[in-house]
C-alpha positions in Angstrom: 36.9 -2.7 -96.5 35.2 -0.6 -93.7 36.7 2.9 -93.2 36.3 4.2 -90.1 37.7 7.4 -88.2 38.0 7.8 -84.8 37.9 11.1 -83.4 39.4 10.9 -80.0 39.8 13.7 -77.0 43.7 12.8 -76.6 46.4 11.9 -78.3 47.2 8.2 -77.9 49.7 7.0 -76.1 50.6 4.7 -79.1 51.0 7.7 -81.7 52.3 10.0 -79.5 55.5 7.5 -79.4 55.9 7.2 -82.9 56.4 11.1 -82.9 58.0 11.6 -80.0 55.9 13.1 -78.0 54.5 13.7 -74.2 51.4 11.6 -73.6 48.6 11.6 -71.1 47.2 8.2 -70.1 43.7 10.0 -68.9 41.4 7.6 -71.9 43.8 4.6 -71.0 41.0 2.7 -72.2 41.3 3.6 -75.8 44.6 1.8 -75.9 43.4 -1.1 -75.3 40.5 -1.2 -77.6 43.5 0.4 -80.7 45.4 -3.0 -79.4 43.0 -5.2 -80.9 41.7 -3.4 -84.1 45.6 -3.2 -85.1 46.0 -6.8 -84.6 42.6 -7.7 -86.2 41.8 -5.3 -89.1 43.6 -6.9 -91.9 41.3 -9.9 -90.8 37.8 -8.0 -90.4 38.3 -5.5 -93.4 38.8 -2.2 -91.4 40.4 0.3 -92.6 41.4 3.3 -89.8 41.7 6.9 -89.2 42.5 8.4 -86.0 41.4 12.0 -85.1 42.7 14.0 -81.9 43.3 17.2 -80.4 46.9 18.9 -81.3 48.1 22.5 -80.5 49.1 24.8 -83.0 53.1 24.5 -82.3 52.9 21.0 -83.7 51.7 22.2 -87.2 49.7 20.2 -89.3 49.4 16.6 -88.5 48.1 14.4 -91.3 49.9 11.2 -92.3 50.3 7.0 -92.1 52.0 6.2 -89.2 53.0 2.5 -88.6 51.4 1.4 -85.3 52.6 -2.2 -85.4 53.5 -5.2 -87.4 52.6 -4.5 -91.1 50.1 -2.4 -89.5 49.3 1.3 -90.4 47.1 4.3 -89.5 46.1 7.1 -90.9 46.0 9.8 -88.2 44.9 13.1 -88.3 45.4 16.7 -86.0 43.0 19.4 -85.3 43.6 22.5 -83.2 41.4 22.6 -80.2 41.8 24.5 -76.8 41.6 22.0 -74.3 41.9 24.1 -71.3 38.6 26.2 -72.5 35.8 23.4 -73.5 33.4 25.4 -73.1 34.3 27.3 -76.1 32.8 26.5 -79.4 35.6 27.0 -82.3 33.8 26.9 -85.5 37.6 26.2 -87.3 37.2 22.7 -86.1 34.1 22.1 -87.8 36.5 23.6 -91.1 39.1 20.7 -89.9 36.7 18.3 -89.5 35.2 18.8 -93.1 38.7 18.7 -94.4 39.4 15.3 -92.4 36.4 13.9 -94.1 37.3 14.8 -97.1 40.4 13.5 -97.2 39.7 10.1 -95.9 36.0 9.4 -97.0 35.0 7.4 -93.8 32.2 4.7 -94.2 31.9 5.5 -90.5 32.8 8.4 -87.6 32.9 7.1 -84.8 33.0 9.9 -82.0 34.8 9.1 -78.1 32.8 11.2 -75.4 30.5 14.3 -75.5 33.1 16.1 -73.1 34.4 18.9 -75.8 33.2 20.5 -78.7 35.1 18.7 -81.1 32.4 15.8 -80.9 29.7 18.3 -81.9 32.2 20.0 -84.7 32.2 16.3 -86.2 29.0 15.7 -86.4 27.9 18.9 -88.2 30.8 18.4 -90.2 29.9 15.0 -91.2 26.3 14.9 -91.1 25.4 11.5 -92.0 23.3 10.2 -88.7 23.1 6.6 -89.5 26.8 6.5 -90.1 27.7 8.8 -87.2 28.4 6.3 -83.8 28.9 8.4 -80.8 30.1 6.6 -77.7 29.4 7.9 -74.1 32.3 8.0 -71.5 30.4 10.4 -69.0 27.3 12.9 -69.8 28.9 16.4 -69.1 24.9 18.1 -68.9 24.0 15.6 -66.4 27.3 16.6 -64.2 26.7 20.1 -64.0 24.0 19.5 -62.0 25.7 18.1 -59.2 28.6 19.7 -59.5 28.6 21.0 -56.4 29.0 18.1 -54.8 27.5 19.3 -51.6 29.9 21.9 -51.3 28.5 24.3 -48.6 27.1 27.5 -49.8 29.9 29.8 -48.8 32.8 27.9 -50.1 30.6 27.4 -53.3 30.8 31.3 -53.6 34.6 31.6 -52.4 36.9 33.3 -55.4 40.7 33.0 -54.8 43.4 35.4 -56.7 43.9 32.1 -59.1 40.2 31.8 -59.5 39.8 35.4 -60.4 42.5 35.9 -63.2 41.7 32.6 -65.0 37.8 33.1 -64.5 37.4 29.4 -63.2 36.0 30.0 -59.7 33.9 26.8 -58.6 30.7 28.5 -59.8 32.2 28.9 -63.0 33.4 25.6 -63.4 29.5 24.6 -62.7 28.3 27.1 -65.7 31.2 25.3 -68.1 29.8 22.2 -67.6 26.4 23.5 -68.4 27.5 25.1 -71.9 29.7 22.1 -72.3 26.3 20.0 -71.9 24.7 22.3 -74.4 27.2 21.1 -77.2 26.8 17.7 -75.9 22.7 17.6 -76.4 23.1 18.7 -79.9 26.1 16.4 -81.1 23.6 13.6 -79.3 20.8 14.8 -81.5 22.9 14.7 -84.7 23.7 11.1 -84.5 22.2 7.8 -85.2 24.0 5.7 -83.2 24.9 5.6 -79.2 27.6 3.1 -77.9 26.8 2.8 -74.0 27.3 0.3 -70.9 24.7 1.3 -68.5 21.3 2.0 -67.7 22.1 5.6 -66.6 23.8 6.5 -70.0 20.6 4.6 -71.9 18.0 6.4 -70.4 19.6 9.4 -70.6 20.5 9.8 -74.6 17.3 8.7 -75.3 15.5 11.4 -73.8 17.8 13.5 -75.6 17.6 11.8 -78.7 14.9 9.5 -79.0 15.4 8.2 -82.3 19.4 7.2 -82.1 19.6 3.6 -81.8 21.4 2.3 -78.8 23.8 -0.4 -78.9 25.5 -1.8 -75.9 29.4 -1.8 -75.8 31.6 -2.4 -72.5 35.3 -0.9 -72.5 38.8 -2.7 -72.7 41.1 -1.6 -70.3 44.7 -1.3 -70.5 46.8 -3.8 -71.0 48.6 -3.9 -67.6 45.3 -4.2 -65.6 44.7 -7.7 -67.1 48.0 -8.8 -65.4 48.2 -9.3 -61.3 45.8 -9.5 -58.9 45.5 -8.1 -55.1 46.6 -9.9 -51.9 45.6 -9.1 -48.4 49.2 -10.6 -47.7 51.0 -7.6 -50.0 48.8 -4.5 -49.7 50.1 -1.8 -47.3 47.3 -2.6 -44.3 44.4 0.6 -44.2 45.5 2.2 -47.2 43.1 4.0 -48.9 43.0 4.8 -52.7 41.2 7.5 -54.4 42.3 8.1 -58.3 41.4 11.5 -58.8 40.8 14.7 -56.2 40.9 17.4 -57.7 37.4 18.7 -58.4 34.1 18.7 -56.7 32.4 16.0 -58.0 34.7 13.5 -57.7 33.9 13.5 -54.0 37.6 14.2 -52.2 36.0 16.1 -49.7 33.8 13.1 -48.6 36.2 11.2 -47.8 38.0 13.9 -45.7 34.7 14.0 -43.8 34.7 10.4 -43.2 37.9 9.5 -42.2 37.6 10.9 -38.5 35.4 7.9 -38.5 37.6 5.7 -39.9 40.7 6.8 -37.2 38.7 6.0 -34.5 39.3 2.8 -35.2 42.2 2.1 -37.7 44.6 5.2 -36.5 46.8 3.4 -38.9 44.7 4.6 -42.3 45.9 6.8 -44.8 44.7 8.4 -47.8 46.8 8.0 -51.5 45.4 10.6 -54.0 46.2 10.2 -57.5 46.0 12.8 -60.8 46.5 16.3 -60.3 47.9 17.8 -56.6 45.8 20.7 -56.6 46.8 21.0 -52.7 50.5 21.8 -53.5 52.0 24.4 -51.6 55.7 24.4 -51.7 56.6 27.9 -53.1 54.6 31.1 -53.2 53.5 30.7 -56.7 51.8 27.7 -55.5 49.7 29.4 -53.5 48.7 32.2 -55.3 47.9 29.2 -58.0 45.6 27.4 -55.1 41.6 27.5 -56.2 39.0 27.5 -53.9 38.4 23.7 -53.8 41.3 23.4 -52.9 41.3 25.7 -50.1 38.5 23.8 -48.9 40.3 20.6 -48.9 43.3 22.0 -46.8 40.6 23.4 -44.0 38.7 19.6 -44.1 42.3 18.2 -43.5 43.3 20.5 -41.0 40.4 20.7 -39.0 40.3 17.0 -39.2 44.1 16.8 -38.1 44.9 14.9 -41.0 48.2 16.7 -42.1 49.8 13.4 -42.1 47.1 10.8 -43.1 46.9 12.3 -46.5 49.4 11.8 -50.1 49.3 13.4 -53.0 50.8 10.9 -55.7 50.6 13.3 -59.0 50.1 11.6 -62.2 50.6 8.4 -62.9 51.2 6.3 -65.7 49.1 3.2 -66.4 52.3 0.8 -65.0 52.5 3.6 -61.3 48.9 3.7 -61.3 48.4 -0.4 -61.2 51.5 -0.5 -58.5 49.2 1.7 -56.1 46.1 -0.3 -56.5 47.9 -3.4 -55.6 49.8 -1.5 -52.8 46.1 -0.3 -51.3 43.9 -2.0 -48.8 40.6 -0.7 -50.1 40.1 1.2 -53.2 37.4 4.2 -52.6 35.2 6.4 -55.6 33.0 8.6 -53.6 32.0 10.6 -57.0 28.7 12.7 -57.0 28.3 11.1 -60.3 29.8 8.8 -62.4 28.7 6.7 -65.4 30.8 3.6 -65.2 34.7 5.1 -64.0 37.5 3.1 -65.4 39.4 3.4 -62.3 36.4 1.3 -60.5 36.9 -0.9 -63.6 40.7 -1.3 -63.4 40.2 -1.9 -59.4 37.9 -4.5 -60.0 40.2 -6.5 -62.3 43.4 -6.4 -60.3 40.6 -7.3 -57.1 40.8 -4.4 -55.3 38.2 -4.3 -52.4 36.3 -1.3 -53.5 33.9 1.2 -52.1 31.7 3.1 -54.4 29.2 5.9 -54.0 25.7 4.2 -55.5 25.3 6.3 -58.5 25.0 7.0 -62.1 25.9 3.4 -63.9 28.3 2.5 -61.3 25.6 -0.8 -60.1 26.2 -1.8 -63.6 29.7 -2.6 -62.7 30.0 -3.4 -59.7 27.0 -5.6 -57.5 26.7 -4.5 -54.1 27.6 -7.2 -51.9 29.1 -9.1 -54.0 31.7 -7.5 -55.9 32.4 -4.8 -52.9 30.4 -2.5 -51.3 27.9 0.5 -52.2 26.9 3.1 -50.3 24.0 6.4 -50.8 26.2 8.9 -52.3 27.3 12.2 -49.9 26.5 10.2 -47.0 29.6 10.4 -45.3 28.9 8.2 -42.1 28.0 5.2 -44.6 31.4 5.6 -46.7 32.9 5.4 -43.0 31.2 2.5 -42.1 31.8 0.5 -45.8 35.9 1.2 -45.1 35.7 0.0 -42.0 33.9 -3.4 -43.0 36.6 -3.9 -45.6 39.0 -3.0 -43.2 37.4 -5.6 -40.2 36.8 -8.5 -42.4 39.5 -10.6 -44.0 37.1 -12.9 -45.4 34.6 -10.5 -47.1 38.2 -8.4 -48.9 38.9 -11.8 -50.2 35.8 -12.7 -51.1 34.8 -9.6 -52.7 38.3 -9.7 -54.5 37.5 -13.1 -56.1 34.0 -12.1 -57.4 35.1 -8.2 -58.6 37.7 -9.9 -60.9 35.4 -12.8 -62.2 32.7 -9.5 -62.9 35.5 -7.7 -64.3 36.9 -10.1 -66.5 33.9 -10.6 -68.3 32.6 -6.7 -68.4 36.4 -6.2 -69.5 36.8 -8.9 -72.2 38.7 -7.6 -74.8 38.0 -9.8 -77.3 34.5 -9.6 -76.8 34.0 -6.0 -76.8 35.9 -6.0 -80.2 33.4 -8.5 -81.5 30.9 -6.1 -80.4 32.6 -3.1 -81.9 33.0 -5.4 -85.6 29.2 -6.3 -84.9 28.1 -2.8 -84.4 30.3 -1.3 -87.3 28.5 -4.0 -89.7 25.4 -3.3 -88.6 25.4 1.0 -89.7 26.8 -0.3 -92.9 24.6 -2.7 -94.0 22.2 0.0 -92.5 
């Protein structure tokens, strides 16, 4: 029997129903990949632990919770500030050690770099060749294009909700530069990287050298594996953007673009997902606006685009799939991305999608065949690549047909838990 223990950056959706708690669906992917180990680790010998982030109201967290049929998990809380990442807490190395302990894991497997946690494990564990350390994004390689293009001035721009929580935009940048400091060392303290493109390859082994790589696609949630796109049931010039609500994830692109787009589909309208960092309904709102999001509002107005613009708020995995399939084209006009699970989900339901050529995203999706690509910040080309999808029946379906092949197989879950088995086996044979 393999003992492993997962340390995760959320609390899954899975436990969190067990104890009756809120949930956030933001690592949907995880969910997927806990499906399968539950229903195969009687059958494959592992025995598992699963770590997360609590706050200190919940107390201590530290039991077997039934997660299925016969099935049981030991799961674990640890304290950590979510809201403040770029803050190392030394206690959660103390919780980590304590974790350990308690369980004795053959294994750690570690979920993202993102937040300290991931570097408190390591140097609470520190066993390398039993440390696995999978990348979702790199956060060092983010702060450097935060900005996003962001002019100079509005780069600069402090509002009163900026100044009291000390999270201008330039601050966010410096965040995401400490953040990448803990990142580089947790990277450095393990043996192991899980990864899915060439971007996240070549970067962790300039960073650590040493740590063998091993190749591991993601499982999505459930519901994406279900449905597909039509050109007949899509609301017609819809566009879809999953998240908004910081710089590098490219909003403000799009805003730039779709005076373009108007010209000729006057018809087109833009569906934001995640958090609506433009709400303005009561005077707390505004005093709550940041400066991004100032920016936004000027992009819209002086665009005119009052009404060619939604903000949908959170969604959970079921809402989020219903506005995929209700979209004509799906759009991620990041500054950087390593492989985005919302270009993944898109691509399984069939989405058309339009994605900004960077990071690992060609590793998911092949330009001109699965949808389109375009250079990223270059607005008139994300214009352009909407407006082909928009023109051309033909290619929507066609690029429809070959995203969900791509997907499917990128996406296997049973695959990708082979993988996982294959890779586990392989650290403990050594």
């Amino acid at each position: 029997m393999i003992k492993v223990l997962w340390v995760c950056n959320i609390m899954l959706p899975a436990i969190a129903k067990q104890l009756g708690l809120p949930y956030s669906n933001r690592e949907g992917w995880l969910t997927g990949l806990l499906e399968k180990v539950m229903q195969e680790q009687q059958r494959n010998q592992i025995s598992l632990a699963i770590a997360f982030p609590i706050t200190e109201e919940m107390g201590s967290v530290n039991k077997d919770l039934p997660l299925g049929e016969g099935m049981t998990c030991r799961i674990y809380g640890f304290v950590e500030n979510l809201d403040t990442p770029e803050i190392y807490d030394s206690k959660i190395e103390e919780r980590m050690k304590e974790i350990i302990k308690d369980f004795k894991p053959d294994i750690v497997h570690i979920f993202g770099t993102e937040f300290p946690h991931a570097l408190a494990c390591a140097r609470a564990y520190r066993r390398p060749s039993r440390t696995l350390i999978g990348i979702q994004g790199l956060i060092s390689a983010c702060a450097d294009v935060y900005m996003a293009d962001l002019p100079r001035n509005i780069q600069h721009k402090v509002t009163f909700r900026d100044f009291v929580r000390k999270d201008s935009i330039r601050q966010q940048q410096r965040k995401f530069r400490k953040r990448g400091i803990y990142e580089k060392e947790a990277i450095r303290m393990t043996g192991h990287i899980a990864g899915r493109t060439d971007f996240d390859r070549e970067l962790t082994a300039k960073i650590n050298p040493e740590a063998k790589y091993h190749f591991l696609n993601e499982t999505m949630r459930s519901c994406f594996y279900r449905d597909r796109w039509k050109p007949t049931t899509c609301v017609p010039y819809r566009i879809f953007l999953s998240q908004g609500d910081y710089p590098l994830k490219g909003f403000h692109y799009l805003l730039k673009a779709m005076p373009m787009v108007l010209e000729q589909y006057p018809e087109a309208h833009i569906c934001v997902a995640g958090s609506n960092i433009l709400k303005e309904e009561t005077w707390k709102d505004k005093l709550k606006l940041p400066a991004y999001a100032k920016y936004l509002k000027k992009l819209i107005k002086e665009n005119h685009l009052e009404e060619k613009v939604t903000m949908l708020g959170r969604l959970d995995a079921e809402s989020m799939k219903e506005q995929f399939l209700l979209s004509h084209v799906f759009v991620c006009p990041s500054a950087l991305e390593n492989s985005p699970n919302s270009l993944g989900e898109a691509m399984l339901l069939g989405v058309p999608s339009v994605a900004a050529d960077v990071g690992g995203v060609h590793n998911l999706l092949m330009d001109g065949g699965d949808g389109l690509l375009y250079p990223a910040g270059n607005v008139e080309e994300l214009a352009k690549q909407i407006i082909e999808i928009f023109s051309k029946e033909t290619i929507s379906e066609k690029f429809s047909d070959n995203a969900r092949k791509h997907a499917r197989q990128t996406h296997d879950a049973d695959q990708n838990y082979y993988k996982l088995m294959q890779i586990y086996r392989e650290i403990v044979n050594g």
